[in-house]
C-alpha positions in Angstrom: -14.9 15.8 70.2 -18.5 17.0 69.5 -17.2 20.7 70.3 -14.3 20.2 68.2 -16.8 19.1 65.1 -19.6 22.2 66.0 -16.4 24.4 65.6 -15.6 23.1 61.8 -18.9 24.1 60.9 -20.6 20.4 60.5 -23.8 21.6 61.7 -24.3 19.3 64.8 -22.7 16.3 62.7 -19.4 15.2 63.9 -17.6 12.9 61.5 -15.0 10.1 62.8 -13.0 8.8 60.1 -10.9 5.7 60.7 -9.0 4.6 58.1 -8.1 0.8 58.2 -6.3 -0.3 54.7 -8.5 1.0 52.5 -11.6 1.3 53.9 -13.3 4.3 55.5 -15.5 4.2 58.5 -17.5 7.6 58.9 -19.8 7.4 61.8 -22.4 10.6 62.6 -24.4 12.1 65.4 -28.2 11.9 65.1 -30.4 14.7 63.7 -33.4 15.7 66.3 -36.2 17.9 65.7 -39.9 18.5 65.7 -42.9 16.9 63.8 -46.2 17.6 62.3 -48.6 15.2 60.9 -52.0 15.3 59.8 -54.6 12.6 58.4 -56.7 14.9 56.7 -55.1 14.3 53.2 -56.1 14.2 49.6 -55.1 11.7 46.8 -51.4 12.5 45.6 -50.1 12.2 42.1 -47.9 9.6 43.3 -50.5 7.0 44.9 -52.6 7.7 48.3 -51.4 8.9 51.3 -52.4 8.2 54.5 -50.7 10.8 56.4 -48.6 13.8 55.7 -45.8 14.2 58.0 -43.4 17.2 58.4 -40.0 16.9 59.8 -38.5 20.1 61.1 -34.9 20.6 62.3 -32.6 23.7 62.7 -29.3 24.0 61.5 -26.2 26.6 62.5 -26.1 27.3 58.8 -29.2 27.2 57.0 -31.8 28.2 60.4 -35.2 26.0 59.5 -34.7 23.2 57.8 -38.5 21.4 57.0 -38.9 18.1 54.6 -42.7 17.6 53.8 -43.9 14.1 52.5 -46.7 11.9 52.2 -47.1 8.5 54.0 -49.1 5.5 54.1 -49.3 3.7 57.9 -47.4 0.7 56.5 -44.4 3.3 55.9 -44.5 4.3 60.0 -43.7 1.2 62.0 -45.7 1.2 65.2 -48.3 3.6 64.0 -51.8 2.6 62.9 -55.0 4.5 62.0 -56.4 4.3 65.0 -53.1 5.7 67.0 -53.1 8.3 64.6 -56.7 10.0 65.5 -56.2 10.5 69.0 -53.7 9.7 72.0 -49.9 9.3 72.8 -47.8 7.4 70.0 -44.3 6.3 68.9 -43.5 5.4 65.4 -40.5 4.6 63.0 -39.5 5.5 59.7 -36.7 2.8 58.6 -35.0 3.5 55.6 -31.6 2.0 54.2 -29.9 5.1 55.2 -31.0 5.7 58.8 -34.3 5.5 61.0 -36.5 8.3 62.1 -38.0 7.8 65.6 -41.1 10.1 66.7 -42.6 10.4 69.4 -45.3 12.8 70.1 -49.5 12.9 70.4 -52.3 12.7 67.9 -55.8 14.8 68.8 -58.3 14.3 66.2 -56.3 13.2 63.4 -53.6 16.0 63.9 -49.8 15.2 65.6 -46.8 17.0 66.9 -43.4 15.7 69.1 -40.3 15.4 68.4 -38.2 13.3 65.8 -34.6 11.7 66.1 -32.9 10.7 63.1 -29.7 7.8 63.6 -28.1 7.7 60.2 -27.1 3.5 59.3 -23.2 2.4 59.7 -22.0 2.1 56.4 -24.5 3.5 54.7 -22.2 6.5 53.2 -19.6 4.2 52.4 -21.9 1.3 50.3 -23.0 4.8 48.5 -19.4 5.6 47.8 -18.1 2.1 46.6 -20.8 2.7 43.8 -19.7 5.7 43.0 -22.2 8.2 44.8 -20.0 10.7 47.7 -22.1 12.2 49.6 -19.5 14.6 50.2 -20.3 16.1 46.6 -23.3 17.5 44.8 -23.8 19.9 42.6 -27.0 21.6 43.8 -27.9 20.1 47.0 -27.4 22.8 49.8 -25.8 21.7 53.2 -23.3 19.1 54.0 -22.8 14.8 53.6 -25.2 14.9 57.1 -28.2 16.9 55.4 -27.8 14.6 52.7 -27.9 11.3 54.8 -31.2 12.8 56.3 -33.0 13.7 53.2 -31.9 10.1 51.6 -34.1 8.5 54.6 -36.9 10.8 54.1 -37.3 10.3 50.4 -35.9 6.9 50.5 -32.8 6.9 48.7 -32.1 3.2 48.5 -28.9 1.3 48.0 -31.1 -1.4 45.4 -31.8 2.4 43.4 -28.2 3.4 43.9 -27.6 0.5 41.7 -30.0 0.8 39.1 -29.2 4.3 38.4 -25.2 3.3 38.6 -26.0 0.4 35.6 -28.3 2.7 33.9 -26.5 5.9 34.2 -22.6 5.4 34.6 -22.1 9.1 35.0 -25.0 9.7 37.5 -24.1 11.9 40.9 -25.8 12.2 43.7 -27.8 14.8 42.4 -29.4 12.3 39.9 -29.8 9.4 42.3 -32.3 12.4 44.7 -33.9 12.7 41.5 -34.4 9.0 40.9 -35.9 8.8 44.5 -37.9 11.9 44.4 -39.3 11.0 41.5 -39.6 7.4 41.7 -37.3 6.5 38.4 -36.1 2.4 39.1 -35.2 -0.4 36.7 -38.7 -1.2 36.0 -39.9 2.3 35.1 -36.1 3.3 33.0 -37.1 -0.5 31.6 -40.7 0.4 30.1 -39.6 4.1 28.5 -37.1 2.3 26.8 -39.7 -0.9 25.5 -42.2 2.0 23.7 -39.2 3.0 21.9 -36.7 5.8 23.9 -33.8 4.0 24.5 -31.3 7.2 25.0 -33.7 8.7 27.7 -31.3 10.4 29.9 -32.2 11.8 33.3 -33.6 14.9 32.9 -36.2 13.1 29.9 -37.5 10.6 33.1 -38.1 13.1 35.3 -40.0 14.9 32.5 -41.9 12.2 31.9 -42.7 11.0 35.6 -43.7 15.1 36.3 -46.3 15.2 32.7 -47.0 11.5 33.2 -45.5 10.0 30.2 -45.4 6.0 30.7 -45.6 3.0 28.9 -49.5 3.2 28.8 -49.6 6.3 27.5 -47.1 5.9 24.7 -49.2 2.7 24.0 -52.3 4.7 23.4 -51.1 7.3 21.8 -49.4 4.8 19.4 -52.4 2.8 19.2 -54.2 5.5 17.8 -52.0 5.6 14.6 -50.0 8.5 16.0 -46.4 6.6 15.8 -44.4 9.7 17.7 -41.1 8.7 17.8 -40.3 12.1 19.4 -40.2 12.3 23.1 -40.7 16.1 23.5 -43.8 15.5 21.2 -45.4 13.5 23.4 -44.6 16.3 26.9 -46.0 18.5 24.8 -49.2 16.2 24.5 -49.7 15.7 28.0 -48.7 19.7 28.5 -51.8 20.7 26.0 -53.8 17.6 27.5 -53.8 15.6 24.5 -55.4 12.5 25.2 -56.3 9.1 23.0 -59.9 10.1 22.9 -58.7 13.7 21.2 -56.7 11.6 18.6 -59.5 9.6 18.1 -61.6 12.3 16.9 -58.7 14.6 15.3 -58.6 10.9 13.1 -62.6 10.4 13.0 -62.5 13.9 10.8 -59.8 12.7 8.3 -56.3 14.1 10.5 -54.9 11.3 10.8 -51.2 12.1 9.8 -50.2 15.0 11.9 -46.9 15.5 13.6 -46.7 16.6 17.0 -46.5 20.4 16.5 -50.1 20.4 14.3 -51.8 18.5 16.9 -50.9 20.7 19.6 -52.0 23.5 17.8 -55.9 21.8 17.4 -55.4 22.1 21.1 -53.9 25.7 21.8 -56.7 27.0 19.7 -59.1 24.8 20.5 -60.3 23.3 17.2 -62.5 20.1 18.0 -64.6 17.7 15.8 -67.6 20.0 16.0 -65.2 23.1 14.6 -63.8 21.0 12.4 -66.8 19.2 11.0 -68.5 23.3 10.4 -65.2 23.8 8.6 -65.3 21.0 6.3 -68.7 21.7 5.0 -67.7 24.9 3.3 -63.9 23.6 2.5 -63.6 19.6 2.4 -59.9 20.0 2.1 -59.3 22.5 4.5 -55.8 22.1 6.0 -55.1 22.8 9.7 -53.1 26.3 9.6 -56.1 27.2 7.7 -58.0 26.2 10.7 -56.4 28.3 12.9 -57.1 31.0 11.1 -60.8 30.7 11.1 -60.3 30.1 14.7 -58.5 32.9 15.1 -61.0 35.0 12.9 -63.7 33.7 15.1 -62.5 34.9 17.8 -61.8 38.1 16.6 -65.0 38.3 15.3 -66.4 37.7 19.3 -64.4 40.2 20.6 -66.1 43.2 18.1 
């Protein structure tokens, strides 16, 4: 059987399907392969990490296939901080769709050894009952076995399948990765749409988690009489680095009823309460596209 699967192409995964009235049992081979993982790690956008592992495996059809991720040690059962600086260890990654076992050795605070990944019974099938086949995506190369891997690594839960599924009802698979790689659940989807977003669709979150739009932000910006009801207004703020304390000022000078676009452009040309101020004194009711043009003249004026 497991040469008769090699030969269809499954890349090492041999799929048994036994159908028994309408249910489908698909059961797969494990996933082996080598690991890297080293302590010596920085603060990440998404919280701390305590370790950053890399999971390496090679496939008949795509060669190297390498996930890279960052970990805190109450992520790896049966690894601690102390394991993980020096001497032989074994650890687990458990996730609802399978669990990564490594073994391997840890010399001053760097590892290597080798990984095997057993995917869960009915993991693939709880995914399909809500409407997520792993069978199908849109952009994610490789096979329902590449995608059973990845889901443990970036922790593509069946709790998020469900969220996603109530919040999205024409989600993919494609959209649930998203969700996991970028940490969109009920509570975050929740809080975008209390400051005001309702219609957010997938695409907007993922915006927002990447430029670091959240509730807290909106509520700044909202609380420093900039009501923005567009969402693109406030990527763009984050893009350009508005912050609160730049509306605070852009209001201290008497702009207090901008819309997105003219604030932006105090920050592309980099007008601040000092330029502003200078500007005032010779024109009281200087407007802002006037200001970019003495910004613009002053730098001309620099460059002679």
């Amino acid at each position: 059987m497991r040469k008769f699967g090699r030969a269809l192409g499954f890349a090492g995964f041999v799929f048994i399907v036994i159908v028994i009235g309408r249910y489908v049992i698909v059961a797969q081979d494990v996933v082996t392969g080598e690991w890297r993982g080293d302590t010596r790690v920085e603060r990440r956008d998404k919280g701390d990490a305590d370790i950053q592992l890399s999971l390496e495996r090679s496939t008949s059809k795509w060669g190297k296939n390498q996930h890279g991720n960052g970990y805190l040690y109450s992520d790896l059962q049966g690894l601690t901080r102390e394991q993980a600086q020096n001497g032989n260890v074994t650890f687990r990654i458990v996730r609802d769709a399978g669990t990564v076992e490594c073994t391997g050795t840890f010399v001053n605070g760097k590892g290597s050894g080798t990984f095997r990944f057993t995917p869960n019974a009915g993991y693939a099938e709880a995914m399909r009952t809500r409407g997520f086949d792993f069978n199908k995506s849109r952009h994610h190369d490789g096979d329902a076995g590449d995608r059973l891997f990845t889901a443990a690594l970036v922790n593509v839960t069946i709790a998020l399948a469900d969220d996603i599924r109530s919040n999205f009802p024409d989600a993919d698979v494609d959209d649930l990765f998203k969700a996991a790689i970028f940490k969109i659940d009920s509570r975050f989807m929740a809080e975008m749409k209390a400051t005001g977003f309702p219609d957010l669709q997938m695409e907007d979150l993922v915006k927002a988690r990447i430029f670091k739009v959240d509730a807290e932000y909106v509520r700044q910006v909202h609380e420093m009489g900039f009501d923005n009801k567009s969402f693109e207004g406030l990527i763009k703020f984050r893009i350009f680095k508005v912050t609160p304390d730049f509306l605070a000022q852009l209001k201290a000078e008497g702009f207090n009823d901008l819309d997105a676009e003219d604030i932006v452009k105090f920050r592309i040309f980099n007008i601040d309460a000092d330029f502003i101020r200078k500007a005032k004194a010779e024109n009281p009711n200087v407007t802002v596209e006037q200001l970019v043009h003495m910004k613009i003249g002053v730098h001309r004026r620099s460059d002679d």
